[in-house]
mmCIF file of the N, C-alpha and C atoms, coordinates in Angstrom:
data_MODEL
# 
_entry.id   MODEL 
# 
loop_
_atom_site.group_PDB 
_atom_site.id 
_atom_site.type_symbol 
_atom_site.label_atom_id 
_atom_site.label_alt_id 
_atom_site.label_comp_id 
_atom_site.label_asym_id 
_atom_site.label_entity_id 
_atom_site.label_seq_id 
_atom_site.pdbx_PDB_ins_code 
_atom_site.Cartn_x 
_atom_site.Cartn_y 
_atom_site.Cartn_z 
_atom_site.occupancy 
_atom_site.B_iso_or_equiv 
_atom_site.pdbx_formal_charge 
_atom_site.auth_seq_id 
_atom_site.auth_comp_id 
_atom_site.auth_asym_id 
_atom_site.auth_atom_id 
_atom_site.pdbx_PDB_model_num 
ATOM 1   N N  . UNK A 1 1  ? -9.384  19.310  6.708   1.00 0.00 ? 1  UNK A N  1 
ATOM 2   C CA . UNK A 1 1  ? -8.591  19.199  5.514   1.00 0.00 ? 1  UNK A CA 1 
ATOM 3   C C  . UNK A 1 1  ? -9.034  17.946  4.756   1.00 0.00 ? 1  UNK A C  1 
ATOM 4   N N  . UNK A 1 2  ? -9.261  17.894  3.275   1.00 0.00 ? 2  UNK A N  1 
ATOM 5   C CA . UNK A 1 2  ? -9.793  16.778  3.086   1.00 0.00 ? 2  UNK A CA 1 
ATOM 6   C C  . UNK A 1 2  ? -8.154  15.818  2.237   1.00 0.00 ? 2  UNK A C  1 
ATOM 7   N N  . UNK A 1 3  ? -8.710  14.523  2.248   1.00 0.00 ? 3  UNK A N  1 
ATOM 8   C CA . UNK A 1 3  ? -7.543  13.927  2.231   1.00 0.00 ? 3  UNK A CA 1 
ATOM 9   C C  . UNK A 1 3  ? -7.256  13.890  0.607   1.00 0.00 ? 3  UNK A C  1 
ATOM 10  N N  . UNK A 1 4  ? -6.247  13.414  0.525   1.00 0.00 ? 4  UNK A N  1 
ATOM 11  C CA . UNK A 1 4  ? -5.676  12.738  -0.723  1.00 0.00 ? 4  UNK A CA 1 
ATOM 12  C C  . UNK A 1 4  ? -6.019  11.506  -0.969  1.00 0.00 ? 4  UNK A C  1 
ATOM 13  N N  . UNK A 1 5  ? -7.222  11.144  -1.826  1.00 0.00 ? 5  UNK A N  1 
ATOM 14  C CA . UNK A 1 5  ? -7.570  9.580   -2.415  1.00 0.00 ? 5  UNK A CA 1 
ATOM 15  C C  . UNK A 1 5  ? -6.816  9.417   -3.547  1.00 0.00 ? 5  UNK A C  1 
ATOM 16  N N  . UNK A 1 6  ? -5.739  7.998   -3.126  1.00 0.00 ? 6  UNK A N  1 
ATOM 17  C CA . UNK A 1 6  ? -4.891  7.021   -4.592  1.00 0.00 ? 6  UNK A CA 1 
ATOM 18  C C  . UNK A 1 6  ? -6.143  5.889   -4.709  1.00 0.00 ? 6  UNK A C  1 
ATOM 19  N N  . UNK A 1 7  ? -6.476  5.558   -5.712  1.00 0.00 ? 7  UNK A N  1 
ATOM 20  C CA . UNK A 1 7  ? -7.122  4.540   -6.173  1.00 0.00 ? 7  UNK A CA 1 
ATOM 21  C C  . UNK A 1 7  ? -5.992  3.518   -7.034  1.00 0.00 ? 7  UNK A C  1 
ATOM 22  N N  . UNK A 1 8  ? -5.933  2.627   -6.297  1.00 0.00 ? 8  UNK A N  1 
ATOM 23  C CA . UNK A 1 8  ? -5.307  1.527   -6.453  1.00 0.00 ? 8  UNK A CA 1 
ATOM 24  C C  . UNK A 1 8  ? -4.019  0.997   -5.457  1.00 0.00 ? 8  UNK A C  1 
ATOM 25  N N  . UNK A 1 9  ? -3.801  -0.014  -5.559  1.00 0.00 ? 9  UNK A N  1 
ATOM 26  C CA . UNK A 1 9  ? -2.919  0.070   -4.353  1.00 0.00 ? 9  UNK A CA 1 
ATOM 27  C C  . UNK A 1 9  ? -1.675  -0.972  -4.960  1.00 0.00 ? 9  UNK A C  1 
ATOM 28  N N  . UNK A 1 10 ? -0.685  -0.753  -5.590  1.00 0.00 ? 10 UNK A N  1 
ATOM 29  C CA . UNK A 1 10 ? 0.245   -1.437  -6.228  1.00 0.00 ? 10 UNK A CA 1 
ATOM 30  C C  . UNK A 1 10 ? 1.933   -0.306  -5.932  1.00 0.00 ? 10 UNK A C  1 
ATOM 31  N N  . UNK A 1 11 ? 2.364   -0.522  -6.993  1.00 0.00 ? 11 UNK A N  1 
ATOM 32  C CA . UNK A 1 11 ? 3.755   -0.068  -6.682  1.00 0.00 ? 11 UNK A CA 1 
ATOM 33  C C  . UNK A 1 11 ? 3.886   1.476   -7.040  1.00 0.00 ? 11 UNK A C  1 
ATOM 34  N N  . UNK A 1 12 ? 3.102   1.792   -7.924  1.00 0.00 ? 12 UNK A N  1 
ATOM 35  C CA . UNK A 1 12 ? 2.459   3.323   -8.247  1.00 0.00 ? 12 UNK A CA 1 
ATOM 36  C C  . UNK A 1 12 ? 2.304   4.123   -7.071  1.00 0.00 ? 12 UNK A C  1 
ATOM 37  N N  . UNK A 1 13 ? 1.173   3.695   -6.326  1.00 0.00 ? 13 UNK A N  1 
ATOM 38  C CA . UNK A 1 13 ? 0.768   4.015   -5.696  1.00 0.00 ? 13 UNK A CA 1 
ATOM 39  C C  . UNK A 1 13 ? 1.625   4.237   -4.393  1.00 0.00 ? 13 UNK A C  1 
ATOM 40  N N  . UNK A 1 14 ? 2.287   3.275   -4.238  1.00 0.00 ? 14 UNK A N  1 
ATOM 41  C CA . UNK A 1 14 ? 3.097   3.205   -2.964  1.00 0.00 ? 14 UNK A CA 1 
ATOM 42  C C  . UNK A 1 14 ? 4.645   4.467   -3.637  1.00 0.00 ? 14 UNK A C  1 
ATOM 43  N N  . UNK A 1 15 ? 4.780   4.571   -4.627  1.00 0.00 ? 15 UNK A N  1 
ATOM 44  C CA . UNK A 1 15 ? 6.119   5.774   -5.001  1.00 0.00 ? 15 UNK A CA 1 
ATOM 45  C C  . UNK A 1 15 ? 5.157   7.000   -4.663  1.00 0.00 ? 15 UNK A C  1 
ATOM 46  N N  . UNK A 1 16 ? 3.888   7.206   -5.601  1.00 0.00 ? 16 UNK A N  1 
ATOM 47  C CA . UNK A 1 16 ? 3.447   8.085   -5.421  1.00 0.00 ? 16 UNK A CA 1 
ATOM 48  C C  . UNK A 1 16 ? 2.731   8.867   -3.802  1.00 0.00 ? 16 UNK A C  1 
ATOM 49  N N  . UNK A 1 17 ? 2.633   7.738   -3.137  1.00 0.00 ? 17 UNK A N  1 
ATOM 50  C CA . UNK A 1 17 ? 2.741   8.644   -1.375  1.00 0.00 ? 17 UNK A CA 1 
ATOM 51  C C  . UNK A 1 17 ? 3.522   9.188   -0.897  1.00 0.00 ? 17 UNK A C  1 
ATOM 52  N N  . UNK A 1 18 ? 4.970   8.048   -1.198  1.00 0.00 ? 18 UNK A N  1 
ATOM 53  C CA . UNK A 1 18 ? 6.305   8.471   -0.965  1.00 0.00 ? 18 UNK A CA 1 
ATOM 54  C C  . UNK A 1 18 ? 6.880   10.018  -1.498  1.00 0.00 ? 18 UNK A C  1 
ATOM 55  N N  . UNK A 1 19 ? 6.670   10.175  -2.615  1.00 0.00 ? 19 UNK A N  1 
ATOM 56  C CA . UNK A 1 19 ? 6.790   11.257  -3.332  1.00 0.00 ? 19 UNK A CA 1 
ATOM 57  C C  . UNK A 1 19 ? 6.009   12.506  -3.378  1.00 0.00 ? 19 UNK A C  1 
ATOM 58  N N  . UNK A 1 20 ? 4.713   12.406  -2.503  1.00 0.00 ? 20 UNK A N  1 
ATOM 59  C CA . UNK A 1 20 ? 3.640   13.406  -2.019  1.00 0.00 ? 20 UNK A CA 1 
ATOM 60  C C  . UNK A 1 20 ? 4.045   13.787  -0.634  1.00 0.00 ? 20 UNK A C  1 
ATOM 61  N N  . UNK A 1 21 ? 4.606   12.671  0.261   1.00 0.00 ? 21 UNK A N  1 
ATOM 62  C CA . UNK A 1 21 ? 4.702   12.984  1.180   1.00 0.00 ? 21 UNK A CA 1 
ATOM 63  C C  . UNK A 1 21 ? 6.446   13.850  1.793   1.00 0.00 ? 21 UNK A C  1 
ATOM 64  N N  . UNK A 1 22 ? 7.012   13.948  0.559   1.00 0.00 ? 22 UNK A N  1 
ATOM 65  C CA . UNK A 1 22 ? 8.403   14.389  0.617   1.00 0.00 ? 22 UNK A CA 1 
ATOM 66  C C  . UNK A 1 22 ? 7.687   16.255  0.461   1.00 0.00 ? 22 UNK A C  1 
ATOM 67  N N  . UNK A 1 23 ? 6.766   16.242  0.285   1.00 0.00 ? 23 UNK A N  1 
ATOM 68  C CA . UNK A 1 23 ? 6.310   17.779  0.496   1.00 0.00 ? 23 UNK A CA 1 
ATOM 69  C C  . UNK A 1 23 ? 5.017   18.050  0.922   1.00 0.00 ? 23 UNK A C  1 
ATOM 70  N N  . UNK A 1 24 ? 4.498   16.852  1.770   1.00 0.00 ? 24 UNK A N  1 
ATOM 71  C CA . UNK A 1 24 ? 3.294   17.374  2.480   1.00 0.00 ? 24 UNK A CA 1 
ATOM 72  C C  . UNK A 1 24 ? 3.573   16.391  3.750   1.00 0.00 ? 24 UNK A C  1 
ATOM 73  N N  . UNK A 1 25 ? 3.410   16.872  4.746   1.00 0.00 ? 25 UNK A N  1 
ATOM 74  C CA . UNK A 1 25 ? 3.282   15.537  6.200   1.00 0.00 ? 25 UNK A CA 1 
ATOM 75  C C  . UNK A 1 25 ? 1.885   15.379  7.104   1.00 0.00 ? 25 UNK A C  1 
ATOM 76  N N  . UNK A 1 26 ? 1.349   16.179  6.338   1.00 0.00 ? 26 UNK A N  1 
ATOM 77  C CA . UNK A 1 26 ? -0.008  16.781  7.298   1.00 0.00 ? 26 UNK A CA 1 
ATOM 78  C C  . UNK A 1 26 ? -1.237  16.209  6.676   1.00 0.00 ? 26 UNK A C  1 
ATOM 79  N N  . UNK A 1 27 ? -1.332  16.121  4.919   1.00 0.00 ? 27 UNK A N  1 
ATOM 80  C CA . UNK A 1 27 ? -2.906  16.053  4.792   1.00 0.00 ? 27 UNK A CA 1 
ATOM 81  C C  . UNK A 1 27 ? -3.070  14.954  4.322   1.00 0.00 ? 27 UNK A C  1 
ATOM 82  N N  . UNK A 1 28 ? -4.101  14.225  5.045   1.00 0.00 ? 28 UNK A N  1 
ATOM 83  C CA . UNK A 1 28 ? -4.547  12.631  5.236   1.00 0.00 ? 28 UNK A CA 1 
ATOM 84  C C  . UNK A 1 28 ? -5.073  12.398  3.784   1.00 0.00 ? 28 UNK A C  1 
ATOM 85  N N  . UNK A 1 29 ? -4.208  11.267  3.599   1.00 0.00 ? 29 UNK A N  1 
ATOM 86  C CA . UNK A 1 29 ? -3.569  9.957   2.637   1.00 0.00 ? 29 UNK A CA 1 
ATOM 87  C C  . UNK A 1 29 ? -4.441  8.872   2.940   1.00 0.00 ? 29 UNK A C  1 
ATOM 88  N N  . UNK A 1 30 ? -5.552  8.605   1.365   1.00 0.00 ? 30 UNK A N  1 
ATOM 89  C CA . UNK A 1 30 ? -6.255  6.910   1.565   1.00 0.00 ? 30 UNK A CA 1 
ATOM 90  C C  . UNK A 1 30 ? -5.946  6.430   0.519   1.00 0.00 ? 30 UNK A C  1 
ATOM 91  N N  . UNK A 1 31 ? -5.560  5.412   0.592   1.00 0.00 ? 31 UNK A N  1 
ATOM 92  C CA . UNK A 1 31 ? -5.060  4.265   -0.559  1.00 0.00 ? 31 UNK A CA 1 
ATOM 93  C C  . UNK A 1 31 ? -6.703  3.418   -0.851  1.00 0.00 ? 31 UNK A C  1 
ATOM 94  N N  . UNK A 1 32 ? -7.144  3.341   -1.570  1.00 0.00 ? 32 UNK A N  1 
ATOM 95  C CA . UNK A 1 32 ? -8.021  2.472   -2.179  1.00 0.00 ? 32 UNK A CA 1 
ATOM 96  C C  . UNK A 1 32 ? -7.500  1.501   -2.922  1.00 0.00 ? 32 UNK A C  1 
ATOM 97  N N  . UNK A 1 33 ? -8.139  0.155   -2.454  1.00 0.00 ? 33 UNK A N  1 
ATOM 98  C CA . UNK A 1 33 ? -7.200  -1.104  -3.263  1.00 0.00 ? 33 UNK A CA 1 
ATOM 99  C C  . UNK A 1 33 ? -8.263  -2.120  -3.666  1.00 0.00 ? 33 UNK A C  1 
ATOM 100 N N  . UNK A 1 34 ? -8.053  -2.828  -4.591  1.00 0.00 ? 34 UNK A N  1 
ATOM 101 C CA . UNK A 1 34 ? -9.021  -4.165  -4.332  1.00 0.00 ? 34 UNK A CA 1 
ATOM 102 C C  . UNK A 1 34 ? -8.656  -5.586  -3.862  1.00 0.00 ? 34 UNK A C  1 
ATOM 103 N N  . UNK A 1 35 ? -7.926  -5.488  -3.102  1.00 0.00 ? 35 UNK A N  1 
ATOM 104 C CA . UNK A 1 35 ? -7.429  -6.969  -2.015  1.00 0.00 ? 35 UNK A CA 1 
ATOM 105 C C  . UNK A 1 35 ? -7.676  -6.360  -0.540  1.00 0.00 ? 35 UNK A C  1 
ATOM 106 N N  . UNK A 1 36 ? -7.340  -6.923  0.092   1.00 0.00 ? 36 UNK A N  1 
ATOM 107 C CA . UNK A 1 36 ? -7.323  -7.159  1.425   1.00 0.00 ? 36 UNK A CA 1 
ATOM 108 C C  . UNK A 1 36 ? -6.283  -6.741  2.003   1.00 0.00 ? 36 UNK A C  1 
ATOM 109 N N  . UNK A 1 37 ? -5.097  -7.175  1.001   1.00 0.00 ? 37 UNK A N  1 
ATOM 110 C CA . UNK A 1 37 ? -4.034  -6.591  1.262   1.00 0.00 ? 37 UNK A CA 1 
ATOM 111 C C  . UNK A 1 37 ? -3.000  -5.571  1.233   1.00 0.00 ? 37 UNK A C  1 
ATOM 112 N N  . UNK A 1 38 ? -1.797  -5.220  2.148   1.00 0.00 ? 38 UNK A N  1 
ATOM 113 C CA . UNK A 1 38 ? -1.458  -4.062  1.374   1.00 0.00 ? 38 UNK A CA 1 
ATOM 114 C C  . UNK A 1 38 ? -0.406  -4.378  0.272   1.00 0.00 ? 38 UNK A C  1 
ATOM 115 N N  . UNK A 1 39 ? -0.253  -3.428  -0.174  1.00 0.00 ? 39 UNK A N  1 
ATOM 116 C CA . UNK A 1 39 ? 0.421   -3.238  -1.809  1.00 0.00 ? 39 UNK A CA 1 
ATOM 117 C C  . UNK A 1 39 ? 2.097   -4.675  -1.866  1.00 0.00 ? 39 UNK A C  1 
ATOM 118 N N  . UNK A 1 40 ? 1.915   -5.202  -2.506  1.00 0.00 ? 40 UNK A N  1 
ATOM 119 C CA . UNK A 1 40 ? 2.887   -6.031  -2.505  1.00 0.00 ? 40 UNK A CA 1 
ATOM 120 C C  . UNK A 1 40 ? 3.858   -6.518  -4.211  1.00 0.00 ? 40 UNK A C  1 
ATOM 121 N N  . UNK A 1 41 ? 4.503   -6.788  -4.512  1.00 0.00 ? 41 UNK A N  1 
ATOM 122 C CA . UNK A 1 41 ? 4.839   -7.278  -5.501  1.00 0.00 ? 41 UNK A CA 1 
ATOM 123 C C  . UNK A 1 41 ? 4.449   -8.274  -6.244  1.00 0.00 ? 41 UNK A C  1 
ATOM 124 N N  . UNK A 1 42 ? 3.713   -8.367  -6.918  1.00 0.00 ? 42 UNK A N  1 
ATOM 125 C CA . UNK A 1 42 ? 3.242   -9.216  -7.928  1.00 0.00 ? 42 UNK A CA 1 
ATOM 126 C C  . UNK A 1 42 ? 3.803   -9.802  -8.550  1.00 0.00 ? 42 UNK A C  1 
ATOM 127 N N  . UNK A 1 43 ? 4.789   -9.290  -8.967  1.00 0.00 ? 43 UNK A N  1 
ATOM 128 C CA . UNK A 1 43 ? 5.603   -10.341 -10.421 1.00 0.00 ? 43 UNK A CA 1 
ATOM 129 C C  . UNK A 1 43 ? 6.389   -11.307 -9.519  1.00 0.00 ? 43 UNK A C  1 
ATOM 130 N N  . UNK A 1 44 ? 6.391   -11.181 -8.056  1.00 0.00 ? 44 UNK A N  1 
ATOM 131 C CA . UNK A 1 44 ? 7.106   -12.415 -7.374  1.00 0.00 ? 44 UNK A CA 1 
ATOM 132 C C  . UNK A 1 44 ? 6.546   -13.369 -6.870  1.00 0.00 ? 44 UNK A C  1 
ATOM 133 N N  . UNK A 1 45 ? 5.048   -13.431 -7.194  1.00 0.00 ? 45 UNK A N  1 
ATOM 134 C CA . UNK A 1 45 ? 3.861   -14.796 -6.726  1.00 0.00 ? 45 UNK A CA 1 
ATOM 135 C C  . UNK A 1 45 ? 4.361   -15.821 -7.666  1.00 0.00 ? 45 UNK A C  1 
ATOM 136 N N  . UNK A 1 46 ? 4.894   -15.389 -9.134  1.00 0.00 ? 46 UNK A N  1 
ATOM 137 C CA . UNK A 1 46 ? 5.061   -16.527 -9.874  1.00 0.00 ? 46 UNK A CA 1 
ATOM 138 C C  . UNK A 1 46 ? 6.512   -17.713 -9.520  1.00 0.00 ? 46 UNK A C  1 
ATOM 139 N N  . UNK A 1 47 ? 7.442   -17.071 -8.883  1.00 0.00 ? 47 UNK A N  1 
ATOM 140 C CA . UNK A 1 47 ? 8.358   -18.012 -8.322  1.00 0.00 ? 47 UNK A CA 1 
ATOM 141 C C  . UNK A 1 47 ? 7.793   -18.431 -7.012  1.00 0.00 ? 47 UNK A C  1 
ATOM 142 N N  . UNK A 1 48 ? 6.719   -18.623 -6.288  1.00 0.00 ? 48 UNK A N  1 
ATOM 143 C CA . UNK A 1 48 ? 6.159   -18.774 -5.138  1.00 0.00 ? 48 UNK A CA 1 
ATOM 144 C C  . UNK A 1 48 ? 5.002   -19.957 -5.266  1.00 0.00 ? 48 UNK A C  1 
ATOM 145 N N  . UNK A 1 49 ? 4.967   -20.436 -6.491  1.00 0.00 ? 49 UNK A N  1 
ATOM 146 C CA . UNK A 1 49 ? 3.855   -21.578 -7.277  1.00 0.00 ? 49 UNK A CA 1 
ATOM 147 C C  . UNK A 1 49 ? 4.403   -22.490 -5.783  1.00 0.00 ? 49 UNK A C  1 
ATOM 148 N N  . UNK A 1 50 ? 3.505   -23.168 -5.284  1.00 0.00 ? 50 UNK A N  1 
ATOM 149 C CA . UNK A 1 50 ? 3.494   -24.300 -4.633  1.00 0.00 ? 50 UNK A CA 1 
ATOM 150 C C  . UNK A 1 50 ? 3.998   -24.394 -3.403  1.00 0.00 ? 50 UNK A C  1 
ATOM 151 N N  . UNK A 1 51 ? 4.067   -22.877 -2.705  1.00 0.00 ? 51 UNK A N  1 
ATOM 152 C CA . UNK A 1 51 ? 4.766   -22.744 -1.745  1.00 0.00 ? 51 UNK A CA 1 
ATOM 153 C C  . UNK A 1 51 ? 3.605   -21.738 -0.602  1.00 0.00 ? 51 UNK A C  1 
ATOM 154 N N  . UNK A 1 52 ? 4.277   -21.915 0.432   1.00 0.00 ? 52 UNK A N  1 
ATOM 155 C CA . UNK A 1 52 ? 2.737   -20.860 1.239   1.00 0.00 ? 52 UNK A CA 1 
ATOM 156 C C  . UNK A 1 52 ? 3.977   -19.413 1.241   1.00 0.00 ? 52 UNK A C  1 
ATOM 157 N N  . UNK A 1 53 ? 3.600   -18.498 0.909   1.00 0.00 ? 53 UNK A N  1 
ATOM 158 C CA . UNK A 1 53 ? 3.883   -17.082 0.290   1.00 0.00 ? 53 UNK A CA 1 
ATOM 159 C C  . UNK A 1 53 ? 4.270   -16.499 2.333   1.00 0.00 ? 53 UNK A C  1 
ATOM 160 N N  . UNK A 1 54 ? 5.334   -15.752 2.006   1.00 0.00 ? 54 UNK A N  1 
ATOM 161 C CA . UNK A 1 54 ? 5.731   -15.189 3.352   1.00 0.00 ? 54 UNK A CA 1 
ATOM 162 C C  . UNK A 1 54 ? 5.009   -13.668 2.992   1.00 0.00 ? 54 UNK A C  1 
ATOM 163 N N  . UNK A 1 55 ? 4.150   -13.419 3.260   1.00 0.00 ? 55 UNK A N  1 
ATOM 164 C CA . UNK A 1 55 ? 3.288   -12.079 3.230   1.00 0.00 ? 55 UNK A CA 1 
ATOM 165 C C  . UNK A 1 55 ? 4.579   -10.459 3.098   1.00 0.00 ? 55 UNK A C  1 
ATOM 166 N N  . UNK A 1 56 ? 5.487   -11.069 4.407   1.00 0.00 ? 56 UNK A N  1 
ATOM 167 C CA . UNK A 1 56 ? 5.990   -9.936  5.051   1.00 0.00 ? 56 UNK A CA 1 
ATOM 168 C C  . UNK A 1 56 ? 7.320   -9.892  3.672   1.00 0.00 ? 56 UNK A C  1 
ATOM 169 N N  . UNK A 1 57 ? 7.489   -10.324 3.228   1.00 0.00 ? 57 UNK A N  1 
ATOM 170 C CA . UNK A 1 57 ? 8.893   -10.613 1.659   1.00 0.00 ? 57 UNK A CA 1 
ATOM 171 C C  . UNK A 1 57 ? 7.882   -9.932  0.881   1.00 0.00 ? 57 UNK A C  1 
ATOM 172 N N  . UNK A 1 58 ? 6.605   -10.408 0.604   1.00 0.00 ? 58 UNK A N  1 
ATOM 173 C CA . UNK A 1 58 ? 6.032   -9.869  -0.530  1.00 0.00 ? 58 UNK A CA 1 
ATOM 174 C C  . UNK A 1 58 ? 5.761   -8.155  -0.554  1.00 0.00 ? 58 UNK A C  1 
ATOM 175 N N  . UNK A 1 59 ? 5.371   -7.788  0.405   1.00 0.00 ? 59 UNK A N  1 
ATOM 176 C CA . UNK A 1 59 ? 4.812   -6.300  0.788   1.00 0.00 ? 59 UNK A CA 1 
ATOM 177 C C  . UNK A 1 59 ? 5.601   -5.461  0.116   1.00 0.00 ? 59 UNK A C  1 
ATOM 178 N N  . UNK A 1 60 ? 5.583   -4.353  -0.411  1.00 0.00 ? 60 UNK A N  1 
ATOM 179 C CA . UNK A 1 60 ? 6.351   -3.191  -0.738  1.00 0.00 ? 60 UNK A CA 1 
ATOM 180 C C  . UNK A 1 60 ? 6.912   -2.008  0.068   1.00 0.00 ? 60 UNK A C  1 
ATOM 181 N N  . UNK A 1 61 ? 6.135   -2.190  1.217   1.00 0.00 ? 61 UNK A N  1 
ATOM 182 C CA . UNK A 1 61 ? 6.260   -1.218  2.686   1.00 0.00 ? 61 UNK A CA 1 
ATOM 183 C C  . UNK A 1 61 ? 5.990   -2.156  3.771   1.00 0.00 ? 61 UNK A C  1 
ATOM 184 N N  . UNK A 1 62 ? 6.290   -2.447  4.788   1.00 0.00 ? 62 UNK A N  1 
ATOM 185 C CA . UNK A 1 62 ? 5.557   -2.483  5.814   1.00 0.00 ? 62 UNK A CA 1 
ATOM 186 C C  . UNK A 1 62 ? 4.764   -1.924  6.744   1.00 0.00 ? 62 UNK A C  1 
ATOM 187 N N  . UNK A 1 63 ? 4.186   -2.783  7.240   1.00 0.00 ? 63 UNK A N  1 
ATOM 188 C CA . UNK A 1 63 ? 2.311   -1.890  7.514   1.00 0.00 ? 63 UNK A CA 1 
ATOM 189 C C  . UNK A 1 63 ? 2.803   -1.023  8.810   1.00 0.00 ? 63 UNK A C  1 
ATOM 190 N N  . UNK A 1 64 ? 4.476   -0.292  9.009   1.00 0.00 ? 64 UNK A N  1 
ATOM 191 C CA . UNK A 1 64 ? 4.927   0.706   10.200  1.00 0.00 ? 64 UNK A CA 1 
ATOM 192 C C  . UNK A 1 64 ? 5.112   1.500   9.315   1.00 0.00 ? 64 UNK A C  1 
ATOM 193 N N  . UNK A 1 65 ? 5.551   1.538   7.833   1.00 0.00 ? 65 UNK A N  1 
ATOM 194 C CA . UNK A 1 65 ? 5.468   2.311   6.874   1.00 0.00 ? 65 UNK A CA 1 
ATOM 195 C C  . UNK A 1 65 ? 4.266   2.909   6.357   1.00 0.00 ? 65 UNK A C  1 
ATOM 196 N N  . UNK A 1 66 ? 3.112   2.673   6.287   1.00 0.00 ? 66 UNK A N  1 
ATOM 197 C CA . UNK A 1 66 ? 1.963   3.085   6.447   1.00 0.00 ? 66 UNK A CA 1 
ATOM 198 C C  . UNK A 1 66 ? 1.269   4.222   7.423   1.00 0.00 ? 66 UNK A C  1 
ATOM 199 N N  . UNK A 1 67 ? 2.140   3.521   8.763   1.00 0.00 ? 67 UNK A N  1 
ATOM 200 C CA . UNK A 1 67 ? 1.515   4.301   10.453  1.00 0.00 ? 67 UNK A CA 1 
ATOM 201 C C  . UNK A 1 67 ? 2.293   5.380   10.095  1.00 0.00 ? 67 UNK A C  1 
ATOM 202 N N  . UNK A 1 68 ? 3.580   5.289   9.806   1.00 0.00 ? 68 UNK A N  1 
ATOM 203 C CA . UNK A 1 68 ? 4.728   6.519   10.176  1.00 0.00 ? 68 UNK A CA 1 
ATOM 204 C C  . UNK A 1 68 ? 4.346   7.676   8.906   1.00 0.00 ? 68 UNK A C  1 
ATOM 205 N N  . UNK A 1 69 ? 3.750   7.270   8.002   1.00 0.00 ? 69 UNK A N  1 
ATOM 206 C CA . UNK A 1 69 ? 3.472   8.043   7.133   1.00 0.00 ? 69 UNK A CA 1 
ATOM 207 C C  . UNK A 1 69 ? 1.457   8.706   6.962   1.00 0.00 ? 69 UNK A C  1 
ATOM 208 N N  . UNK A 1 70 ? 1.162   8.301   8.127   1.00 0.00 ? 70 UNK A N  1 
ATOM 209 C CA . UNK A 1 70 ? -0.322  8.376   8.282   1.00 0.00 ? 70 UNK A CA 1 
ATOM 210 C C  . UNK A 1 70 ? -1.180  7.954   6.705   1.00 0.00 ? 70 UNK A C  1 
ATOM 211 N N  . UNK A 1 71 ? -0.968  7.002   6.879   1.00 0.00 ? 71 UNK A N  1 
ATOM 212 C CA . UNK A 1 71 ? -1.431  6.715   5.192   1.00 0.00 ? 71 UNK A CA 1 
ATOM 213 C C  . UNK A 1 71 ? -2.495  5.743   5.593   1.00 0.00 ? 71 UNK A C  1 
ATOM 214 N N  . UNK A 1 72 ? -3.941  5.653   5.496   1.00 0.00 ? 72 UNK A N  1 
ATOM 215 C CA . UNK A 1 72 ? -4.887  5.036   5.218   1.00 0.00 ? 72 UNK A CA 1 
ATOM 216 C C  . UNK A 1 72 ? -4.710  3.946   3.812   1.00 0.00 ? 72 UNK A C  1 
ATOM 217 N N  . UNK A 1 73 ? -5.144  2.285   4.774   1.00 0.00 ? 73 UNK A N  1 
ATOM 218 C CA . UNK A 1 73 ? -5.365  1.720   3.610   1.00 0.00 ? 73 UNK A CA 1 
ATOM 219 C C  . UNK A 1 73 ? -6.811  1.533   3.677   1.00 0.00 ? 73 UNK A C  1 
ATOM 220 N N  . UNK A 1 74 ? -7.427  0.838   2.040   1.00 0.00 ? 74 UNK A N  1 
ATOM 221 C CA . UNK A 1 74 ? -9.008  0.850   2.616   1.00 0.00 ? 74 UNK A CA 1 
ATOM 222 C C  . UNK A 1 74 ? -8.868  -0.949  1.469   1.00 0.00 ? 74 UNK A C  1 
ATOM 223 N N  . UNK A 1 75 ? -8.876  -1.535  1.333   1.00 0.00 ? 75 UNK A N  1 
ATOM 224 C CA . UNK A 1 75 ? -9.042  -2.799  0.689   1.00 0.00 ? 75 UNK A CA 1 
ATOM 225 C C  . UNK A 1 75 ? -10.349 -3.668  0.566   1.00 0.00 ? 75 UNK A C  1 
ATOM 226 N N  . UNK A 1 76 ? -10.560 -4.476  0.011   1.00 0.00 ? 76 UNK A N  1 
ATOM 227 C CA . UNK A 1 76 ? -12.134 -5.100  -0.017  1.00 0.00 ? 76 UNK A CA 1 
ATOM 228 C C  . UNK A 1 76 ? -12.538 -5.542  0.911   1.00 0.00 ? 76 UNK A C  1 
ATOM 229 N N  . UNK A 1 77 ? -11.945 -6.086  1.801   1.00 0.00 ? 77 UNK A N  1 
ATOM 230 C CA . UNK A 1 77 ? -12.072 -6.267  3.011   1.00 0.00 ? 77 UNK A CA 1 
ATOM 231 C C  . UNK A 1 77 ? -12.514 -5.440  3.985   1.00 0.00 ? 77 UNK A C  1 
ATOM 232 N N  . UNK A 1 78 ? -12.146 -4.009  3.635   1.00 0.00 ? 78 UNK A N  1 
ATOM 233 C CA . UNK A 1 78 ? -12.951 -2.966  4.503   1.00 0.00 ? 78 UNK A CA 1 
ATOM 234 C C  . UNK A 1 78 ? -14.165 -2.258  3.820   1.00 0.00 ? 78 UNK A C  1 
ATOM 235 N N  . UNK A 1 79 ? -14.064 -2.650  2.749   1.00 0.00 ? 79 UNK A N  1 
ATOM 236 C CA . UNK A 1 79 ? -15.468 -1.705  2.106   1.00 0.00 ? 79 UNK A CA 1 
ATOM 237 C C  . UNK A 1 79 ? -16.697 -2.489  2.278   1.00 0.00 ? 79 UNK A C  1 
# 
């Protein structure tokens, strides 16, 4: 079965699995991103100026939200 490629990996992206996967559970999900990381909130780095950033606050899912939903991430870090 070939998978479902999202290109980009932001808050889009993270509704739109959610919302694919409310009627598919089976066919393999890759997120393409350009960080390293997974999908997190952005507009909240700017109250975070001068501070070391708690990764796990920022995220939009956590990376068990990912496993439980068989969702491939692929980030620059892996390409």
């Amino acid at each position: 079965m070939d998978p479902v490629v999202v290109i980009g990996n932001g808050v889009v992206s993270v509704f739109a699995v959610e919302s694919f996967r409310k009627h598919d559970r089976n066919t393999p999900i890759i997120i393409i991103g350009d960080e390293p990381y997974l999908a997190y909130y952005r507009i909240r780095l700017s109250s975070l100026i001068g501070e070391t950033p708690d990764l796990e606050k920022l995220y939009i899912r956590s990376p068990e939200w990912y496993r439980e939903l068989d969702v491939e991430e692929i980030g620059r870090a892996h390409v």
